[in-house]
C-alpha positions as CSV (number, residue, x, y, z in Angstrom):
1,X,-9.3,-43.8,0.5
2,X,-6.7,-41.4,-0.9
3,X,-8.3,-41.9,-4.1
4,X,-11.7,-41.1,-2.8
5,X,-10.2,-38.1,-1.5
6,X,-8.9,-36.9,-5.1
7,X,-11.7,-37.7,-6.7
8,X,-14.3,-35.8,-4.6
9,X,-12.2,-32.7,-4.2
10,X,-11.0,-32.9,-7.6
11,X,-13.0,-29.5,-7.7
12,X,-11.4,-27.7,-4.6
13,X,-7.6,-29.3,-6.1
14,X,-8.1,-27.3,-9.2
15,X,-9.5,-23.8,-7.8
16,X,-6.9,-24.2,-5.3
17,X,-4.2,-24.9,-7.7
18,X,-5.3,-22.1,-9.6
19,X,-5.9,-19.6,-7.0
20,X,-1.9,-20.4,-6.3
21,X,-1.0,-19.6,-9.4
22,X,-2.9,-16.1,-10.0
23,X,-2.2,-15.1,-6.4
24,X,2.1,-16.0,-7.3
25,X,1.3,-14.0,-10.6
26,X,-0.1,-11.4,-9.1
27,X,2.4,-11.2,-6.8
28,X,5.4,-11.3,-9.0
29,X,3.5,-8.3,-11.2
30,X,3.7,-6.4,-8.0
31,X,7.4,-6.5,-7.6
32,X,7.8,-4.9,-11.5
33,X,5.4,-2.2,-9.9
34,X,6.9,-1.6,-6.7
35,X,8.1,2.0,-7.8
36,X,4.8,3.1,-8.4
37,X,4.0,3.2,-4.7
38,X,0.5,1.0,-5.2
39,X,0.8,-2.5,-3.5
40,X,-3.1,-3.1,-4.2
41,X,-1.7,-6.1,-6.6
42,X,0.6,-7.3,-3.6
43,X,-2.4,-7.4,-1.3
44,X,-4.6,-9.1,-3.7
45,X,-1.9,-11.9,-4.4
46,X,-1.6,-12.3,-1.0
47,X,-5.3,-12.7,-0.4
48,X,-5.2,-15.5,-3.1
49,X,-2.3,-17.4,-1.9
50,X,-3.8,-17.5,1.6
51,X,-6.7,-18.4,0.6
52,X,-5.7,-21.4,-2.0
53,X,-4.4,-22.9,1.1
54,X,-7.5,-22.8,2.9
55,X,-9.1,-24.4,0.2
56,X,-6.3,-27.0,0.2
57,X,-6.8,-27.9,3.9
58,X,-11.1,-27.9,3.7
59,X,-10.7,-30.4,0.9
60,X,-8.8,-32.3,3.2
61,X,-5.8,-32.1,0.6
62,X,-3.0,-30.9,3.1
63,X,-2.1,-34.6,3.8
64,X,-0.6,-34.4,-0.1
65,X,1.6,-32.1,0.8
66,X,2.7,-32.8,4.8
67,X,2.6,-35.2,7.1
68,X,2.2,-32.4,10.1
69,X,-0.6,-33.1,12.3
70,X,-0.7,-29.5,13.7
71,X,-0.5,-28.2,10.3
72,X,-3.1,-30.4,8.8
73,X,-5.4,-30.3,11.9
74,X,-5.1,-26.6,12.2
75,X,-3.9,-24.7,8.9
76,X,-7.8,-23.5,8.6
77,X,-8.0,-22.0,11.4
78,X,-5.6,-20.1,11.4
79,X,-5.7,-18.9,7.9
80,X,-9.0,-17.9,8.6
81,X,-7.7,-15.2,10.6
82,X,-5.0,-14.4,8.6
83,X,-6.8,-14.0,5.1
84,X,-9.1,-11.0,5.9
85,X,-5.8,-9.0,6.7
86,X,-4.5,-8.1,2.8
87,X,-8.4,-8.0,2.1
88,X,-8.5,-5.1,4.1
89,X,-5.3,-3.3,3.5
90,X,-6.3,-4.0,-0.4
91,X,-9.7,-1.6,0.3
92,X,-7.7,0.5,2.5
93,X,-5.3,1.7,-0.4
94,X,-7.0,1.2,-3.7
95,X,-10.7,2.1,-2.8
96,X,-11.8,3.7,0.4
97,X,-10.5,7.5,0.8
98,X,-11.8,7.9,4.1
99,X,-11.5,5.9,7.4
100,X,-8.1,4.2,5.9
101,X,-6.6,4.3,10.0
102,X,-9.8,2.1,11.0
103,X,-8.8,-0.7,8.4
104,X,-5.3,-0.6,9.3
105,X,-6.5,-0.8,13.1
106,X,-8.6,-3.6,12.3
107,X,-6.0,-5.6,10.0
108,X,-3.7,-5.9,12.9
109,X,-6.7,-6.8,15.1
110,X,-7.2,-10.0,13.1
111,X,-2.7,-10.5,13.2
112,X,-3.4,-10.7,17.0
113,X,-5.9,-12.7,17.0
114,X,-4.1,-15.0,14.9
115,X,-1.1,-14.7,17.4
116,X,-3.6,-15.3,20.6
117,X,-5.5,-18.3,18.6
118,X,-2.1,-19.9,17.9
119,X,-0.3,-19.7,21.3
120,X,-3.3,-20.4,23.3
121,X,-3.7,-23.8,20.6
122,X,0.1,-24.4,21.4
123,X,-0.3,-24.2,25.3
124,X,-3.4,-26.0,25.2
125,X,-5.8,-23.8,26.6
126,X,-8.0,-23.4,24.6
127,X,-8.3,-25.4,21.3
128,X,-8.6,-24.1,17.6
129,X,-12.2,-25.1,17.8
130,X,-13.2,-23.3,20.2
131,X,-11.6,-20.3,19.6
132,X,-12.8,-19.9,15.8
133,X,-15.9,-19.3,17.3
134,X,-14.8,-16.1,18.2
135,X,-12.4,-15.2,14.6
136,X,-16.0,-16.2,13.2
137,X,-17.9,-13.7,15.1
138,X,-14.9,-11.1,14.0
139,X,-15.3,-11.7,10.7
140,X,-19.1,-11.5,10.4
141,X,-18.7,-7.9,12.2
142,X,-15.7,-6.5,10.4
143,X,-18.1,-7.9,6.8
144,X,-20.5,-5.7,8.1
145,X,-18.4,-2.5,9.2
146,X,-16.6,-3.0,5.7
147,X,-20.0,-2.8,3.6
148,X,-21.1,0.2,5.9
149,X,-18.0,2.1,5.2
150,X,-18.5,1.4,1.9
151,X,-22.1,2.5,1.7
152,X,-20.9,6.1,2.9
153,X,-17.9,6.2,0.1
154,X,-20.3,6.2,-2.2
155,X,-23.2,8.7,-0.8
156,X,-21.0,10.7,1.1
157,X,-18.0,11.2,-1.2
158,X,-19.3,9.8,-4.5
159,X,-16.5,7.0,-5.0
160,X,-17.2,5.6,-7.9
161,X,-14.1,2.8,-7.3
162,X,-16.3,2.1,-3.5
163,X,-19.3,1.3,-5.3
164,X,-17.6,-1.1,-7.9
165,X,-16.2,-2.8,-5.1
166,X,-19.7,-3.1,-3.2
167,X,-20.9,-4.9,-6.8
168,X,-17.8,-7.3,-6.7
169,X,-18.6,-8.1,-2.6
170,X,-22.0,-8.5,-2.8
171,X,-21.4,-11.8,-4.7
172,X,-19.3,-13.1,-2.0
173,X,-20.9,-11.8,0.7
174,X,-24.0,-13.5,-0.3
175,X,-22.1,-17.0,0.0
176,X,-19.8,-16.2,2.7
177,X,-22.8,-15.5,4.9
178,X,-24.6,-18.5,3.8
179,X,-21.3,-20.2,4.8
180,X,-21.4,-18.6,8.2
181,X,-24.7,-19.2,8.7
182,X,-24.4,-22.7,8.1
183,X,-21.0,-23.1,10.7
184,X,-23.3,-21.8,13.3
185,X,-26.1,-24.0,12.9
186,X,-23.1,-27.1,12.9
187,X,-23.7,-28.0,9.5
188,X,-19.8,-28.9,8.7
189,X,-20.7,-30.9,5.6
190,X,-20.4,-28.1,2.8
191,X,-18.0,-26.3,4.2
192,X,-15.9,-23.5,2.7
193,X,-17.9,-24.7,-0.7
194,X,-20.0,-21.4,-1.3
195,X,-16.8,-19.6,-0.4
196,X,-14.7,-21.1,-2.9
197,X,-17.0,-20.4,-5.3
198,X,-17.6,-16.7,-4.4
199,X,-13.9,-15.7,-3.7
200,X,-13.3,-17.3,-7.1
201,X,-15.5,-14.7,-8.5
202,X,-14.8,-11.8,-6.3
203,X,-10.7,-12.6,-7.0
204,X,-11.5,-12.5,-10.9
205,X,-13.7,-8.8,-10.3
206,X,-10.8,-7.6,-8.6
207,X,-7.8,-8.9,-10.7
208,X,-9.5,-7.3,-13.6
209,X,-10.2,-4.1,-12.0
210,X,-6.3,-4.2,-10.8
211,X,-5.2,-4.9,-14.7
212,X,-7.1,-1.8,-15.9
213,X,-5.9,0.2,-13.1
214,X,-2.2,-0.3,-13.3
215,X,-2.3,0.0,-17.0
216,X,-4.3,3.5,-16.6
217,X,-1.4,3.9,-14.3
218,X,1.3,3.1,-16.8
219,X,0.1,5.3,-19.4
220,X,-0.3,8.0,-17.1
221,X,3.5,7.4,-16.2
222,X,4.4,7.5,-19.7
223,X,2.6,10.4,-20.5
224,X,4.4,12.0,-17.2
225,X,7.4,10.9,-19.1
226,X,6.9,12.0,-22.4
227,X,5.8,15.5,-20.9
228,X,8.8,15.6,-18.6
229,X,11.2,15.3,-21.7
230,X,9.1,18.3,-23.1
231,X,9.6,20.0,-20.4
232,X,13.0,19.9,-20.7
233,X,13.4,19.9,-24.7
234,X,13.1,22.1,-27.5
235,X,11.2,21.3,-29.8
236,X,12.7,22.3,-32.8
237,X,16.3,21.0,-32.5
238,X,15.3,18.4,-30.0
239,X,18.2,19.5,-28.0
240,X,18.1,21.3,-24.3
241,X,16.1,24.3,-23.6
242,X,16.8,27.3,-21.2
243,X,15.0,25.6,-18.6
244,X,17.7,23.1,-19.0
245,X,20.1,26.1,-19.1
246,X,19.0,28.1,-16.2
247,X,18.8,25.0,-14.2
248,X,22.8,24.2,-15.1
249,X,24.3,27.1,-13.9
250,X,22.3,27.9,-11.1
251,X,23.7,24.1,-10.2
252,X,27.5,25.7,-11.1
253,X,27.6,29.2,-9.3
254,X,25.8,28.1,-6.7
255,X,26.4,25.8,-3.7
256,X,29.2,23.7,-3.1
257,X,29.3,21.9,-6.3
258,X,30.3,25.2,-8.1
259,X,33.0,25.5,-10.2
260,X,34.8,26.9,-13.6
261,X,33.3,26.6,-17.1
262,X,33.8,28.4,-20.2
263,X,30.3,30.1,-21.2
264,X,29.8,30.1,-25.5
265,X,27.3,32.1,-26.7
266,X,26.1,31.9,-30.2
267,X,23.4,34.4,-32.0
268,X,22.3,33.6,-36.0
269,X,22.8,36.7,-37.9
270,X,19.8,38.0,-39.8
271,X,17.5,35.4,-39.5
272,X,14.5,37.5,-39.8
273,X,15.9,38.7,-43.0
274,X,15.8,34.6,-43.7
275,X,12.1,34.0,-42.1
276,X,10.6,37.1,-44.4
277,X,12.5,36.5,-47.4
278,X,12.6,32.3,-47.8
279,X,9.9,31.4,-45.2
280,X,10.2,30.2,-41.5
281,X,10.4,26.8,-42.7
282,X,14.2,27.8,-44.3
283,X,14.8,29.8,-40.3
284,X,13.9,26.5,-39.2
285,X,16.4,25.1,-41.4
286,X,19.4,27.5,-40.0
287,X,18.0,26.9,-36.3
288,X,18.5,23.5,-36.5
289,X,22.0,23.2,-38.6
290,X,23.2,25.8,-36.0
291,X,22.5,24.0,-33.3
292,X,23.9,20.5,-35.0
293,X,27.1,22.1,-35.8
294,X,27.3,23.1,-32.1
295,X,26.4,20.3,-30.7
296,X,29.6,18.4,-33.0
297,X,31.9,21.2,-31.8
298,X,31.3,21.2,-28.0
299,X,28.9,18.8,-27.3
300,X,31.6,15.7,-26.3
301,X,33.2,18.2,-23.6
302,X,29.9,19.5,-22.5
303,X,26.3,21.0,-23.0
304,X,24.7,22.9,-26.0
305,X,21.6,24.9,-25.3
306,X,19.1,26.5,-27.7
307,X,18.0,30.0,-25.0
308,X,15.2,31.2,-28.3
309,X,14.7,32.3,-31.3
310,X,18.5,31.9,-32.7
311,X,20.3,32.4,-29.4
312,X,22.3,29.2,-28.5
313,X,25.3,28.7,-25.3
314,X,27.6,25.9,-24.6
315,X,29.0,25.3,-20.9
316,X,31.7,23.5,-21.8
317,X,33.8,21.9,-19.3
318,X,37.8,22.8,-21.4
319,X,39.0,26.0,-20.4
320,X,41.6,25.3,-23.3
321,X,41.5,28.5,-25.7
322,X,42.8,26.4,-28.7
323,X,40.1,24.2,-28.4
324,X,37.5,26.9,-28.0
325,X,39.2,28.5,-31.4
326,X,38.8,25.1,-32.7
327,X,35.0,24.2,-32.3
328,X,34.2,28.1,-33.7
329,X,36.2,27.1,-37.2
330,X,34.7,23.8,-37.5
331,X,30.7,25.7,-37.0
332,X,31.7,28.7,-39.3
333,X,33.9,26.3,-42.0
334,X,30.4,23.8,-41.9
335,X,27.7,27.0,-42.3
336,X,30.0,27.9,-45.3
337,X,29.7,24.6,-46.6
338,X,26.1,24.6,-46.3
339,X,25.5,28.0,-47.6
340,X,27.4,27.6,-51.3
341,X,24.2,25.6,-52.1
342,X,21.6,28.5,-50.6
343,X,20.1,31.4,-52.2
344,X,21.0,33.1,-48.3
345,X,24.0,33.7,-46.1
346,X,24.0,32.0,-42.9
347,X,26.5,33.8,-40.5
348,X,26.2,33.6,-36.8
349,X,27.9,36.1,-33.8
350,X,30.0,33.8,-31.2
351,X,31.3,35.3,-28.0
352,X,33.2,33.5,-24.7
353,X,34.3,33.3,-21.6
C-alpha cells in the first residue's frame, strides 16, 4: 500500500519537493535583501513553502513524514487558509499602488479564519470539513476582488507590473477555478491536481519577475553608490571635495561634538601661468602631486581637502606646532624634488591656525 502510495504520487512528491526547495531559496535570498526594504521574495517563499505542504498532505504523503492524526487529517485545511495570506501581502507590496490597506485587511481576514477553523476543529464544533466550505467560498471571492483590483491598476493608473501579474494569474486562475468548481460538485478524486500544476507555473512567472526585479534593484543601488562617492569626491585627485569640507566643520563648530582643530590651508602658486604655458594636463599634474604630498604630510592625523582649482585645507586633529612645521618641509622639500626634473616651478602659499 505504501508503495502504491509513492508510486501514484510520485508526481505530487517531486513538485512538492521542489516547491520546498525554491520557496527555502527564495527565502534565504530575502534575508541577503532585507536592507532593501522589499520582502516581495520573503512573501513569495512563503507562498511556496505553504503550499509544497499542501501538496504533500493531498498526495496523501504527510504519513512519510508524521504519524499525527490531526496533522495528517487536517494539515489541508488549514493551509488552505493560511496560503492566500503571503499571496496577498506579495501583490500588496510589489504590484498594486492603490488599495494596499484592503489587502492587508483581507490577509488577516484569512489569519482569523484560520484561528476560528482551528479552535472550533479542536473543540469539536464544527469539523474541518465543514468549515472549508466557508475558507472555499472566501477564496473564490477574495480571487475575484484581487483580479478586479487588478483590472483598475491597469486602466486607471496604467501599471504596467498589475497587468503582468493579471498574465501570470490568469494561468492559475483558470485551474484553481476548475478545482473549485469541481470541490463543489463533490468530485474529490482530482483534487488539488490542476492547482499543482498552475501554482507551479504562476510560482515560476513570479520568481522570474522577482530575479529581474531585485537585480534592477541592485544596480540601481550600486549606481546610488557609485554616485554617492561622487558626490562626495573629486574627481581629479580622487580625494575629498568641499562638500566633504563644509560638511566637517559645520560638524566641529557646531553642536555638542565641537571641538579644537588646526585649519591648513594650501594655494598652488601660478598655476595659470602652468595651465597657459605647459597645458592643463601639466596643472593637472601639480593638482594632483599637491594634493598627494598633503595627503602624506597630514593625512594619518586627519583630513585633506581639495576646496577648487588649486586651493586645498587639512583639519588636522595635532595642535603640535613642530609637527605642523614638519608636514610643510616634507610638501615643499617633495615639490622641490619634483620640480628639478620640470621645465616649471611648482611653489605653493601655506597658511594655519
Amino acid at each position: 500500500l505504501l508503495y502504491s502510495i509513492l508510486y501514484h504520487q510520485r508526481t505530487g512528491l517531486i513538485i512538492s519537493a521542489l516547491l520546498f526547495l525554491l520557496g527555502m531559496l527564495t527565502i534565504a535570498s530575502s534575508i541577503f535583501l532585507f536592507n532593501t526594504g522589499d520582502n516581495r521574495l520573503l512573501y513569495l517563499g512563503l507562498f511556496a513553502v505553504l503550499v509544497s505542504a499542501w501538496i504533500l498532505s493531498e498526495s496523501r504523503l504527510m504519513q512519510f513524514f508524521t504519524g499525527n492524526r490531526f496533522i495528517i487529517g487536517g494539515i489541508s485545511y488549514m493551509l488552505i487558509a493560511l496560503i492566500p495570506i503571503p499571496f496577498l501581502l506579495y501583490i500588496r507590496d510589489g504590484v498594486l499602488t492603490k488599495n494596499k490597506r484592503v489587502i492587508t485587511f483581507i490577509a488577516i481576514m484569512f489569519m482569523l479564519n484560520f484561528l476560528i477553523n482551528l479552535a472550533l476543529q479542536v473543540n469539536g464544533i464544527i469539523g474541518f470539513f465543514e468549515s472549508i466550505q466557508l475558507t472555499n467560498g472566501f477564496l473564490l471571492l477574495t480571487i475575484v476582488f484581487v483580479i478586479i483590483l487588478l483590472f483598475m491598476e491597469m486602466i486607471r493608473h496604467k501599471n504596467s507590473q498589475a497587468k503582468r501579474f493579471l498574465m501570470y494569474l490568469s494561468v492559475m486562475i483558470i485551474l484553481v477555478l476548475i478545482e473549485l468548481i469541481q470541490f463543489f460538485s463533490q468530485d474529490f478524486d482530482s483534487t488539488s491536481f490542476y492547482s499543482r500544476i498552475g501554482i507551479i507555473i504562476f510560482f515560476g512567472f513570479l520568481a522570474w519577475d522577482s530575479i529581474r526585479h531585485f537585480d534592477g534593484l541592485l544596480l540601481k543601488d550600486k549606481e546610488s553608490q557609485i554616485l554617492k562617492q561622487l558626490a562626495y569626491r573629486d574627481i581629479l585627485t580622487g580625494g575629498n571635495n568641499r562638500t566633504v569640507f563644509e560638511n566637517d566643520i559645520l560638524e566641529l563648530t557646531k553642536g555638542q561634538n565641537k571641538r579644537d582643530f588646526r585649519m591648513v590651508l594650501l594655494d598652488i602658486n601660478s598655476l595659470k601661468s602652468i595651465n597657459d604655458r605647459f597645458g592643463h594636463q601639466e596643472g593637472d599634474r601639480v593638482i594632483i602631486k599637491c594634493h598627494q604630498y598633503m595627503e602624506e604630510a597630514f593625512g594619518h592625523v586627519g583630513k585633506c581637502y581639495r576646496l577648487g582649482g588649486d586651493e586645498f585645507a587639512c583639519i588636522l586633529n595635532s595642535m603640535d606646532n613642530d609637527f605642523y612645521e614638519k608636514g610643510i618641509a616634507q610638501i615643499k622639500n617633495r615639490l622641490n624634488e619634483d620640480q628639478k626634473n620640470l621645465p616649471y616651478g611648482m611653489e605653493v602659499a601655506i597658511g594655519s591656525d
